[in-house]
N, C-alpha and C positions, 0 to 999 in steps of 0.2 A: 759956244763953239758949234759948227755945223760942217758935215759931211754930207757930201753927195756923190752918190755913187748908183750907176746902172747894175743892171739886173744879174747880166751875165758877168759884168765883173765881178760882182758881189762873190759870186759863187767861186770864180776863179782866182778872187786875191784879196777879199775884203773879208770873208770870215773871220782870215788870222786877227785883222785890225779892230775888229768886234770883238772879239776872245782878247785883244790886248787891253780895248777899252772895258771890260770887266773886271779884269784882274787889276787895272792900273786907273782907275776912273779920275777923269776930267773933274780937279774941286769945284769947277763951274758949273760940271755940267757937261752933258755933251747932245747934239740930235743927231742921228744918225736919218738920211733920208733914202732911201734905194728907189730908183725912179724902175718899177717893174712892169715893162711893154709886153711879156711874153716872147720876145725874142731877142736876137744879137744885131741891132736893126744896125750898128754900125759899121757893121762888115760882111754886108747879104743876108741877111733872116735868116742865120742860122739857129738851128735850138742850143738849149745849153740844159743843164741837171736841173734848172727849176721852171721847164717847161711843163714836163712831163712827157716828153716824147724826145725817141732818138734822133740824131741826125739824118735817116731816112723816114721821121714822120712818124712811128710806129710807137704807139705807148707805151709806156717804160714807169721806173719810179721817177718821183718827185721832190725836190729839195723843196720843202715849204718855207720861204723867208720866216716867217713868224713865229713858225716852232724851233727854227734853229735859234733863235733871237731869245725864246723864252726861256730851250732848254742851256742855252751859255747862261741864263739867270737875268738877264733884260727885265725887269720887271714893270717898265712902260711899254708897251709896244702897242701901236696900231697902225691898219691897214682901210684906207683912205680909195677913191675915187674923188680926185683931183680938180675933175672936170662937171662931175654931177651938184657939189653944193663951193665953188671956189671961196668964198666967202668962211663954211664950216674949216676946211683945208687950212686957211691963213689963221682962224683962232687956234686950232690943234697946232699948230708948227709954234706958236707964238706961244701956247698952256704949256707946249714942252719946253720951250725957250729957258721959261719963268719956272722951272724946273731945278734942282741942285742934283740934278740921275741924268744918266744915258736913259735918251729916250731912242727908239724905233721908229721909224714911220716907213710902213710901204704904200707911196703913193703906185697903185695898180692900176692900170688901164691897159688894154691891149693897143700896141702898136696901127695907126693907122693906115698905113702903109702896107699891113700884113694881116691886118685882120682876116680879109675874104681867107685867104691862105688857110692861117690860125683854124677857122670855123669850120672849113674842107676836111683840115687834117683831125680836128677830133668829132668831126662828122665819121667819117671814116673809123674811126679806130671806137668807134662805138658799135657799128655793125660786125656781129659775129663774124669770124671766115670759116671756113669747111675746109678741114684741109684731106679729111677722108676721102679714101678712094673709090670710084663711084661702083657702082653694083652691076 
């Protein structure tokens, strides 16, 4: 059995279904796949709690997929670049197939579409601000 689910849903309606699939696990088995771009690319780039940043861009906390994954008790879990070895990508999805556990997989890459953005905004939210008043 195989789940696919994006990033920002994950956070907005997929945990419960992860927390169900531990208490209630698949005898087959199950992979759970979170396709994570970094943004909400299907309704404007907007961010969401596992960006790291608010809706206005500004750094904030971080939903980590993979600690939320470990600490529900996931005991397979890994995080992939999908794009760097496809080949690696297709035996990990097929090792957790052949699997009898919930597996994890976050294939991560940033959104193409939003990168420049992406890079801007934590360009930015890397440099100090002063918000002191001047002298």
């Amino acid at each position: 059995m195989v789940s696919v689910i994006g990033d920002s849903t994950f956070v907005h309606s997929g945990i419960t279904g992860l927390v169900e699939m531990v208490y209630n696990p698949p005898e087959s088995g199950h992979v759970v796949l979170i396709l994570d771009n970094g943004t909400t690319a299907m309704t404007g780039m907007q961010e969401h709690p596992g960006t790291g940043r608010t809706l206005a861009h500004a750094k904030t906390g971080k939903v980590v997929f993979e600690d939320v994954a470990r600490a529900l008790g996931v005991r397979n879990v890994h995080v992939i670049d999908p794009t760097l070895a496809p080949s690696k990508f297709q035996e990990l999805i097929q090792s957790c197939l052949d699997r009898p556990e919930l597996s994890v997989v976050i294939a991560r890459r940033d959104c193409l579409l939003a990168t420049r953005s992406i890079r801007e905004y934590e360009r930015c939210n890397e440099q100090p601000t002063d918000y002191s008043e001047p002298e």
